[in-house]
C-alpha positions in Angstrom: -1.3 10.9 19.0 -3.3 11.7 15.7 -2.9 10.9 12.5 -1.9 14.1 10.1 -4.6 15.3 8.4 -4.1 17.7 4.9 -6.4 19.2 2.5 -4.5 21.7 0.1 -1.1 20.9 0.7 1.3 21.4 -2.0 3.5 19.0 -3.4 6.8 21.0 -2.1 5.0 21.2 0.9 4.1 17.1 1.2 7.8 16.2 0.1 9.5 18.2 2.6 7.3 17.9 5.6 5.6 13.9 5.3 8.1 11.9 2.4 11.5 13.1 3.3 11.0 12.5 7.3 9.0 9.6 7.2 5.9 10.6 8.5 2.0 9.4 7.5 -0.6 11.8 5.9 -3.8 11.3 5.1 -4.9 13.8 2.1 -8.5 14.5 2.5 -9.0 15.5 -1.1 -6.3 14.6 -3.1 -8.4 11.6 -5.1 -10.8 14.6 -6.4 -8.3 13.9 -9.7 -10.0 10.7 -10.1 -13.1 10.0 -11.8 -13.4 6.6 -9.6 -13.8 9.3 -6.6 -17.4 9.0 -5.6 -18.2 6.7 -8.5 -16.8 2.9 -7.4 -19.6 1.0 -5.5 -20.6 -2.4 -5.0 -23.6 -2.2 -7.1 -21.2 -0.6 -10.1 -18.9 -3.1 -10.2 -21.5 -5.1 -10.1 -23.4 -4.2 -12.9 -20.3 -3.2 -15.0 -18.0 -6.2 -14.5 -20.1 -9.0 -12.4 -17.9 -12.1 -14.0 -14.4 -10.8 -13.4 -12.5 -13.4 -10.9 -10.3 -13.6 -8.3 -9.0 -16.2 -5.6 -8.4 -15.6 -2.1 -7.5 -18.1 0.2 -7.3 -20.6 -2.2 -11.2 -19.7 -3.6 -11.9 -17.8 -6.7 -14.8 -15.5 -6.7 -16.8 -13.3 -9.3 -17.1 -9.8 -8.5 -20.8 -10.5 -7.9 -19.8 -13.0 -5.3 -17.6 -10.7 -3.2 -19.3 -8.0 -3.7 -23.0 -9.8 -2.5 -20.3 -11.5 0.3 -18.9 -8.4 1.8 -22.6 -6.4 1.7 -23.8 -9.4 3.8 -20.7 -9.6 6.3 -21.4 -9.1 10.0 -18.4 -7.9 12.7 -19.5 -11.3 14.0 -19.6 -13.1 10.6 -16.6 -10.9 8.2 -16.1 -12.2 4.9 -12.0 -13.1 4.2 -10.4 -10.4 4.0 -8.2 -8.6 2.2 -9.7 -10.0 -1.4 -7.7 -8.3 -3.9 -8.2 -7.5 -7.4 -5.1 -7.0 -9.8 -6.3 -3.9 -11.6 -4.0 -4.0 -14.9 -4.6 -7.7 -15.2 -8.3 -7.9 -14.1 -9.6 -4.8 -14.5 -7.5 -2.9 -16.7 -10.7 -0.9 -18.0 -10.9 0.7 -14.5 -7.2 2.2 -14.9 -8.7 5.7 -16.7 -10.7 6.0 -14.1 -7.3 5.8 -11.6 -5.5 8.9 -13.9 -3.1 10.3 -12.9 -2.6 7.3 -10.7 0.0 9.0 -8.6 -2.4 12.0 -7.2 0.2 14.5 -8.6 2.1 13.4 -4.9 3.5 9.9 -5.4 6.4 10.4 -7.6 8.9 10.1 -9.1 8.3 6.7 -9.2 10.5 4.1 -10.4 8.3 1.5 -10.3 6.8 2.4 -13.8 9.9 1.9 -15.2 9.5 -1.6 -17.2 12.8 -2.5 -16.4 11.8 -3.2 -12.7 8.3 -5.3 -14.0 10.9 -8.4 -14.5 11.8 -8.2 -10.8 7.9 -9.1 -9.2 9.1 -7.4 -6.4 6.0 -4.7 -6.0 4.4 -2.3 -8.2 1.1 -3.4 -8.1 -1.7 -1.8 -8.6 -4.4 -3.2 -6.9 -8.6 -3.0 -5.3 -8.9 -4.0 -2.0 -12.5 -5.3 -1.1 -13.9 -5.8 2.5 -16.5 -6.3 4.6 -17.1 -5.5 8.3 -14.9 -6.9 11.1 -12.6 -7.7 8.0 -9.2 -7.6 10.0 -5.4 -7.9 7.8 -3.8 -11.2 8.7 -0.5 -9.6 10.3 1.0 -6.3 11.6 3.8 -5.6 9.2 6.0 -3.0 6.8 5.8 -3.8 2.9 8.4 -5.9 1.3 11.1 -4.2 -0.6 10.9 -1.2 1.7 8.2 0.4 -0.5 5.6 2.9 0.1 2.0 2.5 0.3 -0.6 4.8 -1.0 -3.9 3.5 -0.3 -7.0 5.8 -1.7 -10.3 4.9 0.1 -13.3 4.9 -2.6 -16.2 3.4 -0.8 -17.1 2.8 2.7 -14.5 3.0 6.3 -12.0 1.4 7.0 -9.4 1.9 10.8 -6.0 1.9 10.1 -3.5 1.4 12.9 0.6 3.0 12.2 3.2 3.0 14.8 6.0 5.6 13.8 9.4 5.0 13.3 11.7 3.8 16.1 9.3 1.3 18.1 10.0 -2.0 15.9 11.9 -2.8 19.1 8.2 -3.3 20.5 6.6 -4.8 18.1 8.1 -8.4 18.0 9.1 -9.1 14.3 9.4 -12.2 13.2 12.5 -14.4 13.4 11.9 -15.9 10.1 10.1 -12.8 8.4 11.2 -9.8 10.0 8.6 -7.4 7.8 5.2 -9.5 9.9 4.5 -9.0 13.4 4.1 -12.1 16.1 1.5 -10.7 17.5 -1.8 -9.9 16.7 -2.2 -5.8 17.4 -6.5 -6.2 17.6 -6.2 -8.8 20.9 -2.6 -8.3 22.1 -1.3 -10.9 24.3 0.7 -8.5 26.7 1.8 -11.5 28.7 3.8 -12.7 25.6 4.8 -9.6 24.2 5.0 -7.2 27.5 7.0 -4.6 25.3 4.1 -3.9 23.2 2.8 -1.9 26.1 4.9 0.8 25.6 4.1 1.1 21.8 2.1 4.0 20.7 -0.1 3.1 17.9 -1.9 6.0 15.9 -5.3 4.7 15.3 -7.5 6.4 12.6 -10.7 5.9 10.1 -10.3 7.2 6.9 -13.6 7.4 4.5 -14.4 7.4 0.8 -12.3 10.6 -1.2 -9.2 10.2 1.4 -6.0 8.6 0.6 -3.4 6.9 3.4 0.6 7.7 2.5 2.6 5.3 4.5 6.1 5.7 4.4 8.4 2.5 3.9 9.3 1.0 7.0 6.3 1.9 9.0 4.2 -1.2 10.8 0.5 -0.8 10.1 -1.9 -3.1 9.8 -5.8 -2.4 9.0 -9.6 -3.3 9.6 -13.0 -3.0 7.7 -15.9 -1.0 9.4 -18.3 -1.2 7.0 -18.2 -2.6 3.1 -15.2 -0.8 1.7 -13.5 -0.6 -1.9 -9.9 0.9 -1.9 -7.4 1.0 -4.5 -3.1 1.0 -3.5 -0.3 1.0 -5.3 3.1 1.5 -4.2 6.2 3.8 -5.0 10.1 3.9 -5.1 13.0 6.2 -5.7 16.3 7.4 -4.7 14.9 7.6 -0.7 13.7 4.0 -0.1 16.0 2.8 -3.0 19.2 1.5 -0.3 16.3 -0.7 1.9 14.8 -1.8 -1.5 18.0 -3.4 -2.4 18.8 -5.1 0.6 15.5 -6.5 0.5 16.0 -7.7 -3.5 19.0 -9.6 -1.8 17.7 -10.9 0.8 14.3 -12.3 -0.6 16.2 -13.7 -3.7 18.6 -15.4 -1.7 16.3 -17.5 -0.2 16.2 -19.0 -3.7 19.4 -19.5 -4.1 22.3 -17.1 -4.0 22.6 -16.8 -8.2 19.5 -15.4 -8.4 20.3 -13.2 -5.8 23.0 -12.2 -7.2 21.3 -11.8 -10.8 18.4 -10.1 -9.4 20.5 -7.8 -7.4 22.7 -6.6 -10.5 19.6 -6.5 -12.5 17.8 -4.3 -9.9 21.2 -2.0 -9.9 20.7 -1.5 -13.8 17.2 -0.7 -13.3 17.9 2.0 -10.4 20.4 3.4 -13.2 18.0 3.6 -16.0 15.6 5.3 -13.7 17.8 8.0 -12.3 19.1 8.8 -16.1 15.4 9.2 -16.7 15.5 11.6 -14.1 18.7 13.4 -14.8 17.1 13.9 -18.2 14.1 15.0 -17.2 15.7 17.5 -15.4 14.7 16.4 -12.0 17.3 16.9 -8.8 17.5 13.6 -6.4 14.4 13.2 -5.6 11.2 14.8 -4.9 11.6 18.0 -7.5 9.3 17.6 -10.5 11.3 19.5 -13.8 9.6 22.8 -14.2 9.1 21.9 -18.5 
């Protein structure tokens, strides 16, 4: 099985045939909006912002550092991986390069609603660097049930998606039911014999293409060369019912009156968002207002 691959599709066309049934896409030239596409490099972020920081895995780093780090990363020798950047907090600079951020595809989305910047519960905006052999940690589907838009700016990277319908094979955790048990690059069919009846969709997607995964859909993802990507994630009314339950039951593990505040703050959110949208003139979901 291949992965979908689309180059002038409309966005009638994506919402009917990829977000309302659930199925991946990769646009081949939808980031031609953004002026980042074909200019992010390690050697511009380099020489634009070489001080800016981050930590991963308990380290912070300067750009210079993880961009010299994942230049000099082997298969044999990766550098950690993912190290993320928080774009409006670290790089805010960047974000006109990003506009508009959501492709003219990813909306409406609820998530730029300030109401739901209180919650912490997605939303993010953020640059994913790597370096060869750079491998995610776990197999999983976000948290809150939202979907992933992940636009490739420099270098290759191998995705792996399994569609809809196989979770039963891919052993999800007891305790953390959105992460995998086992590890999907050395698969320990002895332990996990169901996961030979899984059928993963493996793909490469290069600089200028951009990765829609649908909410609930395991993936996981690997670094083939140096690579610079940026994601961001999206909700409305069709992933709204799977992103409360998950409000609930994250919160919860706090204690069951934040759940329950979180949860009827959430609910007044949602509302906010779907006056917007009655206002706006936009039907359910998925039908920009013709104004």
């Amino acid at each position: 099985m291949d992965i979908i691959r689309r180059d002038n599709i409309t966005y009638e066309e994506f919402m009917e045939e990829h977000y309302k049934p659930g199925i991946p896409l990769v646009f081949t030239n939808a980031a031609k909006v953004w002026k980042a596409n074909g200019l992010f490099s390690p050697d511009w972020f380099r020489e634009n912002y070489p001080d800016r920081k981050t930590d991963c895995r308990d380290i912070t780093y300067t750009m210079q550092q993880v961009m010299n780090m994942v230049e000099a990363a082997t298969e044999e020798k990766p550098a950690p991986y993912p190290i993320i950047f928080d774009i409006p907090g670290t790089l805010p600079e960047i974000l006109p390069f990003l506009d508009p951020l959501d492709l003219n595809y990813a909306s409406p989305n609820w998530l730029k609603n300030k109401m739901f910047s209180i919650g912490k519960w997605g939303g993010a905006t953020e640059m994913f660097v790597g370096g060869p052999g750079g491998k995610f940690p776990y197999m999983h589907i976000d948290y809150y049930h939202l979907n992933a838009w992940i636009t490739q700016l420099y270098g290759e990277k191998r995705f792996t998606v399994f569609p809809r319908g196989q979770e039963h094979l891919l052993y999800p955790r007891p305790d953390d039911p959105w992460r995998s048990e086992l590890n999907v690059f050395e698969p320990d069919y002895e332990k996990y014999p169901l996961f030979k009846d899984a059928t993963p969709i493996n793909f490469v997607i290069g600089p200028g293409e951009t990765l829609f995964i649908p909410f609930g859909t395991w993936h996981t993802a690997y670094s083939l060369t140096p690579t610079i990507s940026v994601a961001f994630d999206t909700l409305n009314s069709k992933n709204h019912k799977e992103f409360m339950k998950d409000v609930w039951t994250f919160k919860k593990r706090d204690s069951k009156l934040k759940a329950v505040a979180m949860y009827a703050y959430a609910a007044v959110a949602t509302q906010s968002c779907k006056i917007g949208e009655a206002l706006r003139g936009n039907k359910d979901f998925g039908i920009k207002s013709k104004d």
